[in-house]
C-alpha positions as MATLAB code, in Angstrom:
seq = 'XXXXXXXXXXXXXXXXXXXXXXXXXXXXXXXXXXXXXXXXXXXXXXXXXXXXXXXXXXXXXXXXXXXXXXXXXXXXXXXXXXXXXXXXXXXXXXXXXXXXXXXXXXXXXXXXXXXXXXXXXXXXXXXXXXXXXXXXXXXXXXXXXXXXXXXXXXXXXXXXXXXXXXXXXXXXXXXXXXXXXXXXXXXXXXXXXXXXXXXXXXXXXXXXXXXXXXXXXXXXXXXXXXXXXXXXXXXXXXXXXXXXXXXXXXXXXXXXXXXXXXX';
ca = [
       0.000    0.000    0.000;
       1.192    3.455   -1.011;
       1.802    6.144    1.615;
      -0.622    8.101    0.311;
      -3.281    5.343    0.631;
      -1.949    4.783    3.747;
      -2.858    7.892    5.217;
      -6.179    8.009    3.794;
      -6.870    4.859    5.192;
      -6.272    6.239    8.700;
      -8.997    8.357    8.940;
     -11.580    6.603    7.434;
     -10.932    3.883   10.349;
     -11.043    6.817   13.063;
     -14.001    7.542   11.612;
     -15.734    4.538   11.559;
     -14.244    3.789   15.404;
     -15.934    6.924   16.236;
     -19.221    6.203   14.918;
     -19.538    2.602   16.130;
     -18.563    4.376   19.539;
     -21.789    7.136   19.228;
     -23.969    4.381   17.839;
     -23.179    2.305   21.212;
     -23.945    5.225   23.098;
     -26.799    5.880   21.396;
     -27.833    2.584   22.831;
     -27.046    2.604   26.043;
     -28.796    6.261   26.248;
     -32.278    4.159   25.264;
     -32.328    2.726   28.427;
     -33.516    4.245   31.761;
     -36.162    4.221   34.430;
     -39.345    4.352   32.491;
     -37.434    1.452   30.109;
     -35.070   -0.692   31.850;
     -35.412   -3.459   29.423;
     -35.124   -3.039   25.736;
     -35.312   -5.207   22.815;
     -33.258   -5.380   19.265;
     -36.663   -4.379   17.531;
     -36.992   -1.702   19.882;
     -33.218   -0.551   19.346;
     -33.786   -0.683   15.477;
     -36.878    1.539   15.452;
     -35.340    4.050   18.098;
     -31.748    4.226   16.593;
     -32.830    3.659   12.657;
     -29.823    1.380   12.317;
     -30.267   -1.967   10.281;
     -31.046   -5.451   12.317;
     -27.142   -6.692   11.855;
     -25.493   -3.741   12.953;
     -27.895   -3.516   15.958;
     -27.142   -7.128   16.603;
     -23.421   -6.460   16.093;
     -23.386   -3.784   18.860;
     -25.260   -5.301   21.277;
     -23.063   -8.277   21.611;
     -20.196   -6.256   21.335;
     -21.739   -4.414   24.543;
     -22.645   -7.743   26.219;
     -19.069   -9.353   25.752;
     -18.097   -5.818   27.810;
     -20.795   -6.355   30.505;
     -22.265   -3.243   29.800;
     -25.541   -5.058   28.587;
     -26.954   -8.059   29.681;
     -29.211  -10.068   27.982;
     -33.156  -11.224   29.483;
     -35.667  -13.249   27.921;
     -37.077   -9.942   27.059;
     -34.188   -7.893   25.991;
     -31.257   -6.655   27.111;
     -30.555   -4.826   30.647;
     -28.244   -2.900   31.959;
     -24.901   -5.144   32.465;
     -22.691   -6.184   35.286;
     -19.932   -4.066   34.161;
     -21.613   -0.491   34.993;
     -21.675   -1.216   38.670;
     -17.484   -0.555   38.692;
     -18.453    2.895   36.444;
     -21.148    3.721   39.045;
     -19.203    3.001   42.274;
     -16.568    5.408   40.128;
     -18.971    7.974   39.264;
     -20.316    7.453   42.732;
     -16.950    8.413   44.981;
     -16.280   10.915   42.304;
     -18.882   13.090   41.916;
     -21.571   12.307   45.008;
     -21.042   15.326   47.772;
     -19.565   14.765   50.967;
     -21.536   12.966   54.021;
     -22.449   16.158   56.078;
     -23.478   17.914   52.882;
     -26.004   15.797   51.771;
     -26.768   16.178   55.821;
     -27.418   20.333   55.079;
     -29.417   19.943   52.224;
     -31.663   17.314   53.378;
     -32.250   18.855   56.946;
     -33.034   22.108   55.025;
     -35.203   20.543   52.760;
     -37.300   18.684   55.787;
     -37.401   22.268   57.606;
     -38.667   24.619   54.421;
     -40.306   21.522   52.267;
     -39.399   23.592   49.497;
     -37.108   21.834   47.058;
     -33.263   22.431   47.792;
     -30.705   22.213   44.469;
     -27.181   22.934   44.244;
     -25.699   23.964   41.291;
     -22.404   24.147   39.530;
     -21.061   26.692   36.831;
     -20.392   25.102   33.051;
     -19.600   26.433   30.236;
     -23.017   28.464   29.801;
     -24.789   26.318   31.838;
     -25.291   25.404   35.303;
     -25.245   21.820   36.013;
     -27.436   20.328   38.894;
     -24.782   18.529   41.493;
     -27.353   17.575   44.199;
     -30.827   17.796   44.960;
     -33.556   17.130   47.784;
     -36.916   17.274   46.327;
     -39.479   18.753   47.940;
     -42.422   16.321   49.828;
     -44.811   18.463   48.664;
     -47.207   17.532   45.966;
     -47.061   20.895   43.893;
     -42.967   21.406   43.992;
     -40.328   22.215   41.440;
     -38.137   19.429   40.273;
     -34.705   18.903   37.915;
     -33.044   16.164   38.054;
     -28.851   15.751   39.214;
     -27.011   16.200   35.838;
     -29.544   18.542   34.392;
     -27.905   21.428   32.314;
     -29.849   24.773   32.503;
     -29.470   28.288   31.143;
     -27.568   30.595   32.990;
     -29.457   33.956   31.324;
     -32.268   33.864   34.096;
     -33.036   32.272   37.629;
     -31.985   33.360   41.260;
     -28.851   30.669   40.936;
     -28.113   31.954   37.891;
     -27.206   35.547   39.850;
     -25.721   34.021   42.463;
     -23.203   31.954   39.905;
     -22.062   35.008   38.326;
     -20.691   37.277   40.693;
     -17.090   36.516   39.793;
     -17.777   36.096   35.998;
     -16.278   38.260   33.346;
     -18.013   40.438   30.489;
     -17.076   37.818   27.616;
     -18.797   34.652   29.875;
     -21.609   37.466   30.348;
     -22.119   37.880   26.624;
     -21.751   34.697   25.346;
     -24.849   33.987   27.946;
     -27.192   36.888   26.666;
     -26.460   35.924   23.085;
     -27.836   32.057   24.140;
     -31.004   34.109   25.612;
     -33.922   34.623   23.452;
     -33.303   38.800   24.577;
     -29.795   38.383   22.710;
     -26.927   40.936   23.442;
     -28.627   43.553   25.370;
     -29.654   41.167   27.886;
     -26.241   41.671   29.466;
     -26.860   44.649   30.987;
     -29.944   42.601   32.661;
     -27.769   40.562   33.889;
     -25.015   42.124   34.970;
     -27.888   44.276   37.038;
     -29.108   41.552   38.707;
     -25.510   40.038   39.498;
     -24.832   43.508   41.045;
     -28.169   43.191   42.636;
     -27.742   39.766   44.416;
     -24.068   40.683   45.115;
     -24.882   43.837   47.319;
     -27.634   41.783   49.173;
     -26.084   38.598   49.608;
     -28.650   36.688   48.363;
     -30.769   36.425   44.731;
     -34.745   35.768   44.076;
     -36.400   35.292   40.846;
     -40.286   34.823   39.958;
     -41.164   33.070   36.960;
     -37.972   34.754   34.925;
     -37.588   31.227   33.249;
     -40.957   28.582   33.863;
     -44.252   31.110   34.580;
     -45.120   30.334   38.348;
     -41.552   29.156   39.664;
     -39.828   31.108   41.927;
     -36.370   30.347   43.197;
     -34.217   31.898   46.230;
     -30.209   31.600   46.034;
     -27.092   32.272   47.365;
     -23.433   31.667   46.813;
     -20.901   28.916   48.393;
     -17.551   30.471   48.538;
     -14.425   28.299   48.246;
     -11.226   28.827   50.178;
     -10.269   31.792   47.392;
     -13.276   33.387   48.175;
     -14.693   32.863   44.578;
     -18.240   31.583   43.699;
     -17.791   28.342   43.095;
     -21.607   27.045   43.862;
     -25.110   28.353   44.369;
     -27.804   26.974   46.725;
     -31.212   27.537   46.702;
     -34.894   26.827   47.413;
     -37.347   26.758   44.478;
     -40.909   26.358   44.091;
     -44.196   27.550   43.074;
     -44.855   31.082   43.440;
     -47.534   31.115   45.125;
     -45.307   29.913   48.062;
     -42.870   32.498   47.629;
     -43.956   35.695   49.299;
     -41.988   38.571   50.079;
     -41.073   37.966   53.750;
     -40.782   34.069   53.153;
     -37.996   34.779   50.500;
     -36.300   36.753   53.258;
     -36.604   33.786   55.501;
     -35.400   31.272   52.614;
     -32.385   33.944   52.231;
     -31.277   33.668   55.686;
     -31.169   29.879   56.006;
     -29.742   29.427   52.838;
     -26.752   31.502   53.602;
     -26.480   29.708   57.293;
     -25.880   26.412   55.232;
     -23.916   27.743   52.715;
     -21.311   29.369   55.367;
     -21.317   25.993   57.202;
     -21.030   24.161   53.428;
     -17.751   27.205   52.612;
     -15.799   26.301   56.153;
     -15.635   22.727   55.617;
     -14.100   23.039   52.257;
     -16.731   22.928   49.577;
     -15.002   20.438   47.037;
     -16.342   18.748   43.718;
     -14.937   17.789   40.137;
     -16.504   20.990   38.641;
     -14.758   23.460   40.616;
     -12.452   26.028   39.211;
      -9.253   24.881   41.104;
      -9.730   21.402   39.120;
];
């Protein structure tokens, strides 16, 4: 084989390493709580891929233990348990955290979330849902947009004018919404504390403050969030002072987590 061919050979085999990697994804991503159990019919009609590549994937995935086949299809395999316990130790928040949120949780029965900053986003690391039947809920691992919400504010204090625009220009107000924002940053600086109503889901309010990490930067925001109707002025204020209590007691132990800045 010529070098040239060579070379162009490469590629096309990254390529197709690639793909057969996204189509096992793809996969694994049809499975969850509401489908635990899926079938190669199932897989073909989801994924659109013919019978004998479906077939080749799955047993490629089985032979891995990350399926496992069941007289009705195939379930999640052995093999993901050592990726969860991973994930697990990794990512899961510290003992007396948990402790903060869920004691919070029990005394406001409002739903308590703590979120991280990414990218344009902030990610969901922990959550204690509210027992109430009426009560706001996102899931851990949920991206949302940073361009309204009171954890959005608190997030943002340390953030620079370029994060700031990139953010308004993901917004359906575009550009100018960074003077929005940058006023409500401001806003929830100076009071210590941030509050939205309905700024991104009519009839949600939200109440927020900042966990600082040992360089004094934002590195987390904690709130309370629920229906409006539940959030009147002086109950916000009350909200506001036990969320910063737990977020003091969350910055002196030494707030730590894959997503923070120092990592």
């Amino acid at each position: 084989m010529s070098p040239a061919k060579k070379a162009g050979a490469e590629p096309a085999a990254d390529a197709q390493g690639v793909r057969s990697v996204q189509r096992a994804v793809e996969i694994m991503s049809l499975l969850g709580e509401e489908r635990p159990v899926i079938s190669i019919r199932e897989i073909v009609e989801a994924t659109g891929l013919a019978k004998t590549t479906v077939i080749r994937l799955v047993q490629t995935l089985e032979q891995n233990g990350l399926l496992w086949a069941a007289p009705n299809g195939y379930l999640p395999g052995p093999g993901l348990w050592r990726w969860a316990h991973l994930a697990r130790s990794s990512w899961e928040l510290p003992p007396e955290t948990r402790k903060f949120m869920r004691d919070l949780g029990a005394r406001r029965r409002e739903t308590v979330n703590l979120y991280m900053l990414r990218d344009i986003y902030r990610v969901c690391v922990a959550q204690q849902e509210s027992p109430q039947p009426l009560r706001h809920v996102v899931h851990i691992g949920d991206e949302l947009p940073l361009w309204a919400g009171a954890s959005s504010k608190a997030l943002l204090r340390d953030a620079p004018d370029t994060l700031l625009k990139r953010i308004a220009v993901s917004s359906p107000y575009g550009e100018g919404h960074v003077k929005r924002l940058r006023e409500w940053i401001d806003e929830a600086a100076h009071r210590g504390w941030a509050v939205s109503h309905g700024e991104r889901e009519d009839g949600l309010s939200a109440v927020a403050v900042p966990v600082i990490g040992r360089s004094g930067a934002v590195i987390a925001a904690l709130s309370l969030s629920g229906p409006t109707v539940r959030f009147p002025d002086d109950v916000v204020e009350q909200y506001a002072a036990d969320l910063r209590q737990v977020a003091e007691e969350m910055s002196e132990r030494g707030f730590d987590h894959p997503l923070s800045p120092a990592r």
